[in-house]
C-alpha positions in Angstrom: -1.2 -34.7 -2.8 -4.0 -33.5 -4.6 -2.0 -32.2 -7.5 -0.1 -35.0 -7.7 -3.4 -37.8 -8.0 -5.1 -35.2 -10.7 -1.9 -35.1 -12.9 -2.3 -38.9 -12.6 -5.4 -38.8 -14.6 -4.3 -36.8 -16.9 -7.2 -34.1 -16.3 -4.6 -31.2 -14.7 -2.9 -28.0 -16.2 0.7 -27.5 -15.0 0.1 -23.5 -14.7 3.4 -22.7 -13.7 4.9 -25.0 -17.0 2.1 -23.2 -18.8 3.6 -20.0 -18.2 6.9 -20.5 -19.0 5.5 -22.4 -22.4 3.6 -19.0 -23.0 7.3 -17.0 -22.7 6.7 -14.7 -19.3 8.3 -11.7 -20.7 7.2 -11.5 -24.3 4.5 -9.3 -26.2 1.1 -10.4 -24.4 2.6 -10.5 -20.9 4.4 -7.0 -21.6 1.6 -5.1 -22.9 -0.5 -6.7 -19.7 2.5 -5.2 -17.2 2.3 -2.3 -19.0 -1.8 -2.3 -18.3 -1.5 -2.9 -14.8 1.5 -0.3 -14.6 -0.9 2.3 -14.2 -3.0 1.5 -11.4 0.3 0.1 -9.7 2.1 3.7 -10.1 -1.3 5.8 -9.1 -1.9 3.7 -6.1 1.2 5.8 -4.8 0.1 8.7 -5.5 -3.7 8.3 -3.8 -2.8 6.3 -0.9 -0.8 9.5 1.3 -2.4 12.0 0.1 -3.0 13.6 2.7 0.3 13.7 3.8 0.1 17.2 1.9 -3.4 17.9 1.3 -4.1 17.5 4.8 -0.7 18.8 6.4 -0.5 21.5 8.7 0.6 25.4 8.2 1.8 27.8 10.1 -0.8 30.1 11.6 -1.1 32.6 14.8 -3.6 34.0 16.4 -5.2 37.7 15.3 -4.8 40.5 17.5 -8.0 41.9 18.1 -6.7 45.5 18.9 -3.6 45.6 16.5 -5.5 44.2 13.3 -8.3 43.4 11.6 -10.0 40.1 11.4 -9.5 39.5 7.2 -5.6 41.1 7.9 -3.1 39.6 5.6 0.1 40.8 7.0 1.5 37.7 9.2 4.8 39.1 10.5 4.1 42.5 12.0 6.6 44.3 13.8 4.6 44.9 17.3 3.6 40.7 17.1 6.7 39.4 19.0 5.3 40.9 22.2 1.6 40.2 21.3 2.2 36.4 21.5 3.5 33.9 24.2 6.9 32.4 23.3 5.9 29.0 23.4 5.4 26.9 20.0 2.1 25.7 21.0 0.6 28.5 22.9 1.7 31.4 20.0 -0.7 28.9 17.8 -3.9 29.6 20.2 -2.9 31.9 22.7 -2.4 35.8 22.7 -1.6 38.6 25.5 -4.0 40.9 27.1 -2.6 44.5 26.3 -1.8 47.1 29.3 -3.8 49.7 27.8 -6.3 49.4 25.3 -5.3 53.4 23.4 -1.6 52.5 23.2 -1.6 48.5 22.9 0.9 47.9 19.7 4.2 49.0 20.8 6.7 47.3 22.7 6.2 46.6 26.2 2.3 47.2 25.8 1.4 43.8 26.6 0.8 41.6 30.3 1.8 38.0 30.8 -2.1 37.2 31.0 -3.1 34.5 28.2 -6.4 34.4 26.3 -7.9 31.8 24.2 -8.0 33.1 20.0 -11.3 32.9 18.6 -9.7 34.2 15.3 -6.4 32.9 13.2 -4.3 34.0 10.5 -3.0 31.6 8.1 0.4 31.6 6.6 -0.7 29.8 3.7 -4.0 28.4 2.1 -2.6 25.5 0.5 -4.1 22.8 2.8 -8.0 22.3 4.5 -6.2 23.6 7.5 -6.8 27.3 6.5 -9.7 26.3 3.9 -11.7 24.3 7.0 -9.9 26.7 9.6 -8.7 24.1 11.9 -6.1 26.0 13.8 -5.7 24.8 17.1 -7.7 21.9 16.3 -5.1 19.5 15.3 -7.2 16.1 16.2 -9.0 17.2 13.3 -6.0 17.1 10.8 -4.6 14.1 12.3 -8.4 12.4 12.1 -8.3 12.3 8.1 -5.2 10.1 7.5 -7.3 7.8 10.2 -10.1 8.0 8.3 -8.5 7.6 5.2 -7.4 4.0 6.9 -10.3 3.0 8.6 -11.9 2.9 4.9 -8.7 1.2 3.9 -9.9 -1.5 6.4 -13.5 -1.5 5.2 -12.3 -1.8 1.8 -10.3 -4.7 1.6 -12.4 -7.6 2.6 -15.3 -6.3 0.2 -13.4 -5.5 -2.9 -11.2 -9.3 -2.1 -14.4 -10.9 -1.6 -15.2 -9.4 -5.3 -12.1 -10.8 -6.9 -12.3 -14.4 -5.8 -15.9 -14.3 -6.6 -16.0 -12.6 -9.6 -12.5 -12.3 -10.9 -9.9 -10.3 -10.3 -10.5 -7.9 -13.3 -13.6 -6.7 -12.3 -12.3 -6.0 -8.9 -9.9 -3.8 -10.2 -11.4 -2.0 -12.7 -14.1 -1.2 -10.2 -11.6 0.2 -7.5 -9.8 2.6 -9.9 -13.2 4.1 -12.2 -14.5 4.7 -8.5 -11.3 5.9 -7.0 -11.5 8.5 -9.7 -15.4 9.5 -9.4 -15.5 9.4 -5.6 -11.7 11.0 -5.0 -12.7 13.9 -7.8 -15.8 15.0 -5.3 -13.0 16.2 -2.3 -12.4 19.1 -4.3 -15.9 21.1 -4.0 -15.9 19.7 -0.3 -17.7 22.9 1.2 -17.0 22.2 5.1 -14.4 19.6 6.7 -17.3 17.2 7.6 -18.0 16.6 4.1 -14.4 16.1 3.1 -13.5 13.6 5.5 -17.0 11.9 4.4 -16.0 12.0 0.5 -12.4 10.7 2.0 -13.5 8.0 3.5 -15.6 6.9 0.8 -13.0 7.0 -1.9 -10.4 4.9 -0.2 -13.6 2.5 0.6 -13.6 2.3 -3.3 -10.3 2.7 -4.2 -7.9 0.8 -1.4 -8.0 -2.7 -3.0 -6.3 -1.6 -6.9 -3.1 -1.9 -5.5 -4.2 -5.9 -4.5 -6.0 -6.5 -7.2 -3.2 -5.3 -9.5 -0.4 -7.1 -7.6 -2.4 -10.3 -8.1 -3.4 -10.4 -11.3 0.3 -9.8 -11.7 1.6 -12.3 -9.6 -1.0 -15.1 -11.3 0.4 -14.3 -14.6 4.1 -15.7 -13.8 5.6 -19.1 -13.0 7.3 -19.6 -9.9 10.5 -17.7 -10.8 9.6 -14.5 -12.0 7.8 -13.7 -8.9 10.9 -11.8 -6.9 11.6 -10.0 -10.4 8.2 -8.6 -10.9 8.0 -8.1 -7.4 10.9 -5.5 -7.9 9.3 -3.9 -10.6 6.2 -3.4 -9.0 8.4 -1.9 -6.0 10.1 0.4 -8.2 6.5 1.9 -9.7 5.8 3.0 -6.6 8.8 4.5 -5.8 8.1 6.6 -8.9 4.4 6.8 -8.1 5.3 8.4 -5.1 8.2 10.7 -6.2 5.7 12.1 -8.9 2.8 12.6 -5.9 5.3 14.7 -4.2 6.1 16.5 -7.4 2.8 17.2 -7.8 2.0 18.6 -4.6 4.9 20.9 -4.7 3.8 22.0 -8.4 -0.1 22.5 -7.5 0.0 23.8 -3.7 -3.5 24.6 -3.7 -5.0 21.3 -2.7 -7.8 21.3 -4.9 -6.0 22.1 -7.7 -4.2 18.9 -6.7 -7.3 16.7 -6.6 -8.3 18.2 -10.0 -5.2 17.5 -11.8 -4.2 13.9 -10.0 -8.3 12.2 -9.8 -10.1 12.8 -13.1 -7.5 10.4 -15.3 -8.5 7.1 -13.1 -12.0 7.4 -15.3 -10.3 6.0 -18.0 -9.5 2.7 -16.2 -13.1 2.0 -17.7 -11.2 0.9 -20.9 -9.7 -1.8 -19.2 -12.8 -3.9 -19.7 -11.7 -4.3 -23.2 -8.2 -4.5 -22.7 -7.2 -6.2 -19.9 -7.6 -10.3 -19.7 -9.0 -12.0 -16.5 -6.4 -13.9 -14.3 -6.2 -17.6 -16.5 -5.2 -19.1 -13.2 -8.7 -17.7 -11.3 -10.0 -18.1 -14.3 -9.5 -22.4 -13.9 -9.3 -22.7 -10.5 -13.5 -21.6 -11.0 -13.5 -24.2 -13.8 -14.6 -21.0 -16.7 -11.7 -23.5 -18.9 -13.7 -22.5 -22.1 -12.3 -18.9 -21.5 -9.0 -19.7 -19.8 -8.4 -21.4 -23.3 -9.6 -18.3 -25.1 -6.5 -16.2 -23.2 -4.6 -18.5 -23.3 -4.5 -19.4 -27.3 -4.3 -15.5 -27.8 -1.2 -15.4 -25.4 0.0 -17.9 -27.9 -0.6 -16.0 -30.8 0.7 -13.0 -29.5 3.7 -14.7 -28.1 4.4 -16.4 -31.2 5.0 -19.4 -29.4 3.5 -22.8 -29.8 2.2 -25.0 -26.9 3.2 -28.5 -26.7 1.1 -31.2 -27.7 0.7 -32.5 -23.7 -0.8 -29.0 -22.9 -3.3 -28.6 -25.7 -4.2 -32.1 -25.0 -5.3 -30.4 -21.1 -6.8 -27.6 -22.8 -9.4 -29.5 -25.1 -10.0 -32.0 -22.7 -13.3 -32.3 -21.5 -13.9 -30.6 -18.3 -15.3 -33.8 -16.4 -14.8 -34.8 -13.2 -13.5 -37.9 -12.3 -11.8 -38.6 -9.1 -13.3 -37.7 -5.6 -10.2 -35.5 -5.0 -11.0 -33.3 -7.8 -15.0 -32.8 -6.8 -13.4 -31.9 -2.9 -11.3 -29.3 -4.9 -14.6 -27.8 -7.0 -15.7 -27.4 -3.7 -13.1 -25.3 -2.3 -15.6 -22.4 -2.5 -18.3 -23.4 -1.1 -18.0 -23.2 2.4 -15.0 -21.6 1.7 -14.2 -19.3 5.2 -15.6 -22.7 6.9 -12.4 -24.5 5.9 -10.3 -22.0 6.9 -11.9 -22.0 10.9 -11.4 -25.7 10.5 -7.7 -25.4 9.5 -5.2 -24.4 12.3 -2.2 -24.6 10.1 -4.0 -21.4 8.0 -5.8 -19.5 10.9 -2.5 -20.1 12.4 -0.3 -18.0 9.2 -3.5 -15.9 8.7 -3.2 -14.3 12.4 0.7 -14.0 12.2 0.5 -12.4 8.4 -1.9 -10.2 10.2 0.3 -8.9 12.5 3.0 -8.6 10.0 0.9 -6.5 8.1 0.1 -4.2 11.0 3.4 -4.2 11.8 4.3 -3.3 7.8 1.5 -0.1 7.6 2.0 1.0 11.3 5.6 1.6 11.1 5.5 2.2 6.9 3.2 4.8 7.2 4.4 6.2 10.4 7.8 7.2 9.5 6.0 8.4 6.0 3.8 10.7 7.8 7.0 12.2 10.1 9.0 12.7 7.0 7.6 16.2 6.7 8.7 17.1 9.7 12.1 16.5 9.2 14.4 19.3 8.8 13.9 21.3 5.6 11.3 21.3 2.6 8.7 19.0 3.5 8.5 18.2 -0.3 12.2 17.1 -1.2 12.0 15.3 2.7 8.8 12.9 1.0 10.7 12.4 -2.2 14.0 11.6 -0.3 12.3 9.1 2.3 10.5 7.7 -1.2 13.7 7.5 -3.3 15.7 5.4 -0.5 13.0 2.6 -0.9 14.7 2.0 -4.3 17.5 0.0 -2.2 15.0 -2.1 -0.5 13.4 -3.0 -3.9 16.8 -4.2 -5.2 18.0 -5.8 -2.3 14.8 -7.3 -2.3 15.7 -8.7 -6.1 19.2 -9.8 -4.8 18.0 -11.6 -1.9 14.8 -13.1 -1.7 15.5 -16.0 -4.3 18.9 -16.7 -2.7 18.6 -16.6 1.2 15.0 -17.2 1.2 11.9 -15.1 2.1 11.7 -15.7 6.1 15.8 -14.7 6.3 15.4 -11.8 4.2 12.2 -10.5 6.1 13.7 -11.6 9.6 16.7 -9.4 8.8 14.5 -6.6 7.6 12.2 -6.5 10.3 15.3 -7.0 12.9 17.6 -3.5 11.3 13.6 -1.9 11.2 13.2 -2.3 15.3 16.7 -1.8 16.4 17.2 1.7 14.2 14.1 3.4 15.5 14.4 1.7 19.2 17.8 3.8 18.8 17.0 7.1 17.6 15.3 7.6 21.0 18.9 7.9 22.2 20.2 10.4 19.6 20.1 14.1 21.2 18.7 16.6 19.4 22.1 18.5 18.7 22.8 15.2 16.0 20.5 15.7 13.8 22.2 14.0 10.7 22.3 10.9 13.1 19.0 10.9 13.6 17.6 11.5 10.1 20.2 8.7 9.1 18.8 6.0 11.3 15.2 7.6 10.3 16.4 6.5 6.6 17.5 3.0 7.9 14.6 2.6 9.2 12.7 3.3 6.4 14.5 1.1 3.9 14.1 -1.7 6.0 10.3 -1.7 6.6 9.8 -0.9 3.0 11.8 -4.1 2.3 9.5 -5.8 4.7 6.5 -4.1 3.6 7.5 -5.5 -0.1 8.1 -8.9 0.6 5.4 -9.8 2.9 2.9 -9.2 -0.3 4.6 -12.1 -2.5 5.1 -14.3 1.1 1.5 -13.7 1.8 0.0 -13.9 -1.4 2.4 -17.6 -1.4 1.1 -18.9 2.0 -2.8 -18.6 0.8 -4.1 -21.0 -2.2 -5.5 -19.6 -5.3 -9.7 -20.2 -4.4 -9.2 -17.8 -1.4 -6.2 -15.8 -2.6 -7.2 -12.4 -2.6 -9.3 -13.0 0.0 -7.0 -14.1 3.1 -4.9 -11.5 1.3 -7.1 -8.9 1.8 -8.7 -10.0 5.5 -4.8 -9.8 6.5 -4.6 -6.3 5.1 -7.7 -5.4 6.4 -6.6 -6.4 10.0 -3.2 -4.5 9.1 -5.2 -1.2 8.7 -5.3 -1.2 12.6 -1.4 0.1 11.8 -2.2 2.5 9.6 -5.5 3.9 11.3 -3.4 4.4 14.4 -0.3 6.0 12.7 -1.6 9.7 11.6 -1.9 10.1 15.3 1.7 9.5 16.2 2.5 12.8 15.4 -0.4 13.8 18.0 1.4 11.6 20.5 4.5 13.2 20.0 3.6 16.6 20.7 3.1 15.1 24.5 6.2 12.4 24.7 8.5 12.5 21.8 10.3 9.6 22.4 7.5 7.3 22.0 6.6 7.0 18.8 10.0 5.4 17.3 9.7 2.9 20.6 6.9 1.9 19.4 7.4 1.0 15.7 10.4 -0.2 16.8 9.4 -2.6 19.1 6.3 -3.7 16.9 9.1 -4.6 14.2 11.0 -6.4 16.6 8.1 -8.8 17.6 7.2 -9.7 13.6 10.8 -10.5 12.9 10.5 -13.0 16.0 6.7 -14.3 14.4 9.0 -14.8 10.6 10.3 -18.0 12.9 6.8 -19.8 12.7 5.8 -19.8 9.0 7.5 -22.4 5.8 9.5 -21.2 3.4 8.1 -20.6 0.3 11.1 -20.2 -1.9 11.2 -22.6 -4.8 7.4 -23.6 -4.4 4.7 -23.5 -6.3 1.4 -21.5 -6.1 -0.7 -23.6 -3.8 -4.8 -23.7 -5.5 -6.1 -25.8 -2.8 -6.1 -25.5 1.2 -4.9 -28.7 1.4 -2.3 -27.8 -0.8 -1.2 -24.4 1.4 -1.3 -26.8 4.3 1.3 -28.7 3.2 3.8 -26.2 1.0 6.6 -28.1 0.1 9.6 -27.0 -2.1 9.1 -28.4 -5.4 11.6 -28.3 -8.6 12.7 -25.3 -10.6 11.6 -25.3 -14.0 14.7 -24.1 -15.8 13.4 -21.0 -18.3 13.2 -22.0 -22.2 15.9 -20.1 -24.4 15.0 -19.2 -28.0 16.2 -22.0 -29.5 15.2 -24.5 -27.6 12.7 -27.5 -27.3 11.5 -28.2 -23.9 9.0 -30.2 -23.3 7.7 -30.8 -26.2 7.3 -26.8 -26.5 9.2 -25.3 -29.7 9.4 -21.2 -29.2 10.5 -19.0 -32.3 
């Protein structure tokens, strides 16, 4: 092993006995959680959106000889007889009236439909009534697409930035231009130019969650990673309890953009206050300023390394073995060693479909949340607030039964709860919204994990990168789920079969891939080719010397 023969000459950093040297959960690494916090929680609160801003409102077709076009009344005692008594055809249908002196009183009108060429809108919270898209409802639909498609654009670009040039940068980026771009929806003067300025911002703004998460992730030793995990699970919980907030506080969706966008602009600061990733940092050989961080860590840790590590630190950064000149060349050629690799095209096509799997079905019974029985805001923050017991479960579990068992399980409760809401009839409807809730814990369990498996089956040079190509192909689940509630409108059923049976196939895929618990961060591609289990590093107390490490 490469790892091994490099600690042999003395010329290799143990990062993971770094870290726990450097205390994980002391000043420097809390004020950095606190940092990357923010992106973490606002990531919730961009990435549905339009769950709200796009949702649909009631609306009904104007009666040309009962009212005026600009009328504001929307209940009018003649308009029972006016309209058809269909949902659907009352929306963009109207009756022809028997006699055109006397055609607003009961009886007045024929069974003969016409088409509406005018609407009146129950509310102007949403770019329904702004855009008027009544009867048009491909168009709503068409923006959560959208908003994936440059989801799926997004990722490999913005990755590509953050192996290349550090994860920092990649972030910062995403959120100053999630805030510019996303800012520009509200003076959107026609729906073309919205869905446009949409597309664009989640192009910009879809990788902070990823860059976040991993310059999280690359801060910790091996067993703080379920932990954190949790943490970051719980932010957006919170994230998107406080969206939903939000939107029920300003209706008026751009008043929403106005409040929620501008505040991302100061993500600029974090240029100044956030540290690179010290494990990117020498994994691209930049040791001069991995040392920098680290020594500061140190100091604000109030900790002192032990003499083996500084000894790695001032070390000159030669190299002297043929194994570590194949390792510097990791990037070069980089996507050319992956093609050449089964074992990783292998996991990077079966991560894939665990991601599209995790954002079909995720984002799916998100998006149908709002039509559940009742107010479409508390129905968001309740589907939201349940994902609190997949984020502790996920705590509970993952470091004890392993990460293919717990996500085998998930996946497994995921398939079988909406394969069986098909079956519930319609006159059990707190059966339904209960296996709707099952359902929804378990993907988000899923969805949770599969970031710290994936980010564990990849090696550090190409990290964010597979990451984000596996995320990318995922988008194909969330790009297709806006239109589920399209489909439904035509067979009801199949929607829940779907996700259902899309969860059903990934839990059967979890039976292919290692086991990463207990492992270390693989750097190399060798190294992710052959993941092995390797010894837990027991945490240092207070008061004790460990490894030649004194903390105080």
């Amino acid at each position: 092993m490469a790892e091994k023969e490099t600690k042999a000459n003395g010329n290799a950093l143990d990062f993971d006995q770094l870290m726990h040297e450097l205390g994980q959960y002391r000043k420097f690494h809390l004020i950095n959680y606190c940092l990357l916090s923010a992106p973490l929680f606002l990531s919730a609160v961009y990435g549905l959106n339009y769950v709200f801003l796009a949702a649909d409102v009631p609306y009904r077709c104007v009666v040309p000889e009962c009212e005026a076009a600009n009328s504001t009344e929307y209940n009018p005692s003649w308009l029972a007889g006016a309209l058809p008594t269909g949902e659907q055809e009352k929306r963009c249908y109207s009756r022809a009236p028997l006699d055109d002196q006397l055609p607003c009183q009961d009886g007045a009108f024929t069974e003969e439909l016409r088409a509406c060429d005018h609407w009146l809108y129950a509310s102007n919270d949403t770019i329904v009534a702004e855009f008027n898209l009544a009867c048009q409802e491909w168009k709503r639909t068409l923006v959560g697409t959208i908003h994936n498609i440059g989801m799926l654009v997004s990722l490999p670009i913005l990755g590509y930035i953050s192996d290349r040039w550090g994860r920092k940068r990649a972030l910062v980026l995403s959120c100053t231009l999630v805030g510019a771009i996303g800012t520009l929806k509200a003076f959107s003067v026609s729906y073309e130019m919205y869905v446009i300025v949409e597309f664009l911002e989640t192009v910009a703004g879809a990788s902070a969650f990823p860059a976040a998460y991993i310059l999280t992730i690359e801060l910790l030793g091996q067993d703080k990673r379920v932990l954190t995990t949790a943490f970051l699970g719980i932010l957006l919980v919170l994230g998107g309890l406080s969206f939903a907030l939000l939107a029920k506080t300003f209706h008026y969706w751009r008043t929403f953009i106005l409040v929620v966008y501008p505040p991302s602009l100061l993500f600029l600061s974090y240029i100044y206050l956030l540290p690179e990733s010290i494990r990117w940092l020498l994994t691209q050989n930049r040791k001069e300023e991995a040392v920098e961080i680290i020594i500061r860590a140190a100091k604000m840790n109030n900790v002192t390394l032990s003499e083996e590590t500084m000894m790695q630190l001032k070390m000159e950064d030669k190299i002297k073995t043929t194994e570590e000149k194949q390792n510097l060349e990791e990037d070069k050629g980089l996507w050319i060693q992956v093609l050449h690799s089964p074992i990783i095209m292998k996991r990077l096509a079966i991560c894939s479909w665990w991601w599209i799997t995790c954002t079909f079905v995720f984002y799916g019974l998100a998006i149908n949340s709002v039509s559940l029985a009742g107010d479409k805001y508390t129905n968001y923050m309740l589907v939201v607030s349940v994902e609190v017991i997949s984020v502790v479960t996920n705590a509970l579990v993952l470091d004890r039964i392993g990460r293919k068992k717990t996500l085998l399980v998930a996946y497994t409760i995921c398939g079988i709860s909406c394969v069986a809401l098909t079956f519930v009839p319609k006159s059990i409807p707190w059966l339904k919204t209960l296996l709707y809730l099952i359902g929804k814990i378990a993907i988000t369990q899923a969805f949770s994990g599969i970031y710290m498996y994936t980010s564990e089956l990849f090696p550090t040079h190409a990290r964010h990168s597979l990451l984000g190509c596996c995320s990318m192909v995922g988008r194909i689940g969330s790009i297709i789920a806006p239109q589920m509630p399209l489909l439904a409108i035509y067979i009801d059923w199949l929607p829940s079969v779907l996700f259902g049976t899309t969860a059903l196939i990934a839990g059967g895929l979890m039976l292919t891939t290692p086991e990463t618990l207990n492992t270390r961060l693989p750097d190399t591609i060798s190294e992710a080719e052959h993941i092995a289990a390797a010894p837990r590093v027991s945490p240092v107390s207070n008061s004790e010397t460990h490894h030649g490490v004194t903390t105080s």
